[in-house]
C-alpha positions in Angstrom: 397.8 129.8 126.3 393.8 130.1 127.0 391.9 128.5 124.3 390.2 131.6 123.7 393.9 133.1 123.0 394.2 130.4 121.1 391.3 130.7 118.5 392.2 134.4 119.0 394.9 134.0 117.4 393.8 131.8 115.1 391.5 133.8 113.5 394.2 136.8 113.1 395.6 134.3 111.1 393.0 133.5 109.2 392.5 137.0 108.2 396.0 137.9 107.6 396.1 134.5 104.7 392.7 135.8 103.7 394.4 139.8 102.6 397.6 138.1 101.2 395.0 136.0 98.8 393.3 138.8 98.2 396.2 141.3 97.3 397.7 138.6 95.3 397.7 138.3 91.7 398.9 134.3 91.2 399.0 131.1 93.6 401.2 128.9 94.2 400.0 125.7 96.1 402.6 123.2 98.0 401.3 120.1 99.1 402.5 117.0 101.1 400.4 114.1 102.1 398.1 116.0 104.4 396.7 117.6 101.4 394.7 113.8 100.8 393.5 113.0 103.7 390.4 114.3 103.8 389.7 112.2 100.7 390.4 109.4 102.6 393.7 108.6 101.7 396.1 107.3 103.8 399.3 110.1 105.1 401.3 106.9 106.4 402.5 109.2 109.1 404.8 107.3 111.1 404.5 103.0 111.2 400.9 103.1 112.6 399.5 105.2 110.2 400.9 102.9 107.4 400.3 100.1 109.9 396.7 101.2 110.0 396.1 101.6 106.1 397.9 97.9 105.5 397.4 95.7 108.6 399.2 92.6 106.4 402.4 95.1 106.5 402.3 95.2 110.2 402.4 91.3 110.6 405.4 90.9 108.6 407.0 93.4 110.4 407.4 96.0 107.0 407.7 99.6 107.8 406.8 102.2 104.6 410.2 102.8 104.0 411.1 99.5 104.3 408.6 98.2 101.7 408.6 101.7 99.5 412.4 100.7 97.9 413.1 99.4 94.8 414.6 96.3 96.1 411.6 94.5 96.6 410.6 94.4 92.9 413.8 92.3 92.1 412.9 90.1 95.7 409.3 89.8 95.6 407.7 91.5 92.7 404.6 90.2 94.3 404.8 91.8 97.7 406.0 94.7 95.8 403.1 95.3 93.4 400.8 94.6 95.7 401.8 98.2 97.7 402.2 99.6 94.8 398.9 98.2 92.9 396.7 98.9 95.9 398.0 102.3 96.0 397.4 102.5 92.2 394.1 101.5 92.9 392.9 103.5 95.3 394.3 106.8 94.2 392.4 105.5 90.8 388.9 105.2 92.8 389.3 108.1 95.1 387.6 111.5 94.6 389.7 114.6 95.2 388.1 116.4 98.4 385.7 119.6 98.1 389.1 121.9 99.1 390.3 120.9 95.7 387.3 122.6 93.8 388.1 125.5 96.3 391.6 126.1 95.4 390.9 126.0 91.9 388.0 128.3 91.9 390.4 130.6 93.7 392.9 130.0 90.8 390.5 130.8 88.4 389.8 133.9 90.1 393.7 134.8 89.5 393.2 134.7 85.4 394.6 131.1 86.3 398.2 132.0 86.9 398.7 129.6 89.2 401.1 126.7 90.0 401.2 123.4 91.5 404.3 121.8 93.7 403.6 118.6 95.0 405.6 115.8 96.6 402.1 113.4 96.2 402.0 110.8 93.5 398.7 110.2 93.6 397.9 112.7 90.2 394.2 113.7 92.6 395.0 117.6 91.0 395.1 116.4 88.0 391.9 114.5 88.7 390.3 117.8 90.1 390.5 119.7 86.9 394.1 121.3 87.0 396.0 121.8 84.0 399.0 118.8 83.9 401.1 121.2 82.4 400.9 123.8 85.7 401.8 121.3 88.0 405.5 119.8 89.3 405.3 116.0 91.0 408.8 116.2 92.5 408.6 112.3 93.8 407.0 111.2 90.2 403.7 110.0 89.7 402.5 106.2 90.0 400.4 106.6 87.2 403.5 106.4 85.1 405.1 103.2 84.9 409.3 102.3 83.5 411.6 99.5 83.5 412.6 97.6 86.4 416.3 96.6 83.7 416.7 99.3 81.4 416.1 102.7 81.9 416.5 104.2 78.6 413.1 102.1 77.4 411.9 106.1 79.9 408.5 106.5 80.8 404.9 105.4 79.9 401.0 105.8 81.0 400.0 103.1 83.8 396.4 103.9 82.2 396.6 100.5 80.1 397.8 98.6 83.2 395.3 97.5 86.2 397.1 95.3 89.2 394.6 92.8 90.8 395.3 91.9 94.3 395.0 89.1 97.3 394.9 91.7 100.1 394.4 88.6 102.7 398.3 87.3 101.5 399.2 90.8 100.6 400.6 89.9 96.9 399.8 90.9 93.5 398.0 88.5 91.1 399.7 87.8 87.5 399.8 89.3 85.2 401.8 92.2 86.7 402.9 95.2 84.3 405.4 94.7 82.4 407.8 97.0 80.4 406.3 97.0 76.6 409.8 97.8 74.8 411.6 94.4 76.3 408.7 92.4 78.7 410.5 92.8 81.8 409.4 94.1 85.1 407.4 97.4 85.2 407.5 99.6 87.9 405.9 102.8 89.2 407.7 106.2 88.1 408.0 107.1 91.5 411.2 108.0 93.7 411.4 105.4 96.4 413.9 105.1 99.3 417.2 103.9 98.3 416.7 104.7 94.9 419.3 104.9 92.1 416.9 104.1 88.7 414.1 106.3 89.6 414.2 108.2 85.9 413.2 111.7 86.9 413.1 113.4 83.6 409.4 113.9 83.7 409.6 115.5 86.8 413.0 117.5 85.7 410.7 119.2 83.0 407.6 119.8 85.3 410.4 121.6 87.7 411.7 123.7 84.6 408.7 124.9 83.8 408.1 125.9 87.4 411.1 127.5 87.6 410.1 129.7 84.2 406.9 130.7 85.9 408.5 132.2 88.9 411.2 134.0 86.8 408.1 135.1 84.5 406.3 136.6 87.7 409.1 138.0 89.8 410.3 139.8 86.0 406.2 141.4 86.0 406.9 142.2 89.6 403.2 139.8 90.3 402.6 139.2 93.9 402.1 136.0 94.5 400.7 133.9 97.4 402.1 130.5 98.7 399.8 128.1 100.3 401.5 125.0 101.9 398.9 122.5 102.6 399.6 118.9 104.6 403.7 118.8 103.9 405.3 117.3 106.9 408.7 117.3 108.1 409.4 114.3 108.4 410.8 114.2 104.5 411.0 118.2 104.6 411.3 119.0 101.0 408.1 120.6 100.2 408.3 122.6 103.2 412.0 124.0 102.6 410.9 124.8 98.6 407.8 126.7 100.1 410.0 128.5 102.2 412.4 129.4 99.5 409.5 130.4 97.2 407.8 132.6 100.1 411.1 134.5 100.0 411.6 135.1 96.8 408.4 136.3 96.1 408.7 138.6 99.5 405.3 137.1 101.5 404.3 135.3 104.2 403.9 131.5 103.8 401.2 130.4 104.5 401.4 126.9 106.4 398.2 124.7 107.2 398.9 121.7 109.1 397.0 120.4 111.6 400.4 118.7 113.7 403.2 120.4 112.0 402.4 124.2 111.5 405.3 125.8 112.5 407.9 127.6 110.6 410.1 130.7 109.8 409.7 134.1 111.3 406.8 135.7 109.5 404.8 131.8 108.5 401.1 132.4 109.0 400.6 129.4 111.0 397.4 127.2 110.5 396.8 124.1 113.0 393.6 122.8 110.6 393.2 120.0 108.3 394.0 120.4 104.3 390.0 120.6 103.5 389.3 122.6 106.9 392.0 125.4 106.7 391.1 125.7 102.4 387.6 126.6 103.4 389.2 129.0 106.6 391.3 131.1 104.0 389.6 131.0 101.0 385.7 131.5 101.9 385.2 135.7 101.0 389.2 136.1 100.4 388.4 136.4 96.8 
């Protein structure tokens, strides 16, 4: 295809996401790492990408999902909080992109019937002004903390807890977090790889009351619009639950991905960043 075809094309789809916005009367926004990068944060796409973010990893041979699994906090709580802590850090420090302030303009626009479905941790819609109560963190969130022995001491705020670092040795300092109902071994409520204690409660209500506000706006016959933003397939769960919301709300997806846009019959296709195709779409769609 001519590159003129190309951004041909493109621009049909452009306009196509722009009169399913504008038709709709709620959002619903799916996001996968992409959706951060354009604040800066790391997508650890593939080893180099999480190479690239944590050189340290790559010289003692750790892939992500080798060093994002539970075992490591029973192994080498050090090595273990020091991924975790940095990453704590960071999304701590880090100012949500100007596609954030976009989206929830746009929500605003919509009487604020909107919803959130996230696989991120990093809580940066939260930090961006959306209401905690709208969105669904299906992986957790790192700034909640639980038990590393028992899990029915459930889940608390990290915002008391700060992990300093050695980034040169790649290990946490003492003192690390530690569980305030017993003293043992905090750890982020997140779902890692290989992961049997991850307590998902939180994220079992956030997903309930999800599931209430779709049942709410398919009952009210609403039409909604789904905009996927930066979810990969590499873990392909954010893409298959925007699919599956696409269809019960009877509209397109729409799918912005700079690598990874393809998709189902009928999936306006977007090859543009998270911050790039937000401003595409959403500039005079409202």
């Amino acid at each position: 295809m001519k590159i003129s075809d190309m951004e041909n094309s493109l621009e049909i789809m452009i306009q196509e996401a722009k009169m399913i916005i504008s038709e709709s009367d709620a959002v619903l926004i799916t996001s996968g790492a992409g959706m951060g990068v354009d604040s800066g944060l790391p997508d650890f796409r593939g080893n180099e990408g999480f190479w690239q973010a944590y050189p340290v990893a790559k010289a003692r041979g750790l892939s992500f999902e080798g060093i994002a699994n539970p075992e490591w906090f029973d192994r080498d709580p050090l090595l273990a909080w020091a991924f975790y802590g940095h990453r704590l850090n960071l999304y701590r420090d880090t100012v949500p992109h100007e596609g954030f302030a976009m989206l929830r303009e746009l929500c605003r626009s919509k009487g604020d019937d909107y919803f959130i479905l996230t696989s991120n941790v990093d809580g940066q819609f939260q930090k961006a002004g959306f209401d905690q109560d709208k969105i669904c963190e299906i992986h957790g969130s790192i700034h909640h903390l639980q038990c590393t022995k028992d899990k029915d001491h459930g889940i608390w705020s990290a915002e008391d807890d700060s992990v300093t670092l050695d980034m040169e040795t790649f290990q946490a300092l003492a003192p690390l977090p530690l569980c305030p109902a017993c003293g043992a071994l905090a750890r982020p409520n997140i779902l890692m790889f290989s992961d049997w204690d991850w307590i998902g409660y939180r994220s079992d209500m956030q997903m309930k009351r999800f599931g209430r506000w779709k049942i709410n706006l398919m009952n009210e016959k609403k039409k909604v619009c789904v905009i996927e933003i930066g979810a990969g397939t590499a873990i392909a769960s954010i893409r298959r639950m925007s699919e599956s919301a696409a269809k019960q709300f009877h509209t397109s997806l729409i799918r912005i991905n700079p690598r990874e846009s393809q998709g189902l019959h009928g999936t306006i296709k977007l090859p543009l960043g998270g911050f790039e195709g937000i401003k595409a779409i959403i500039f005079s769609s409202n």
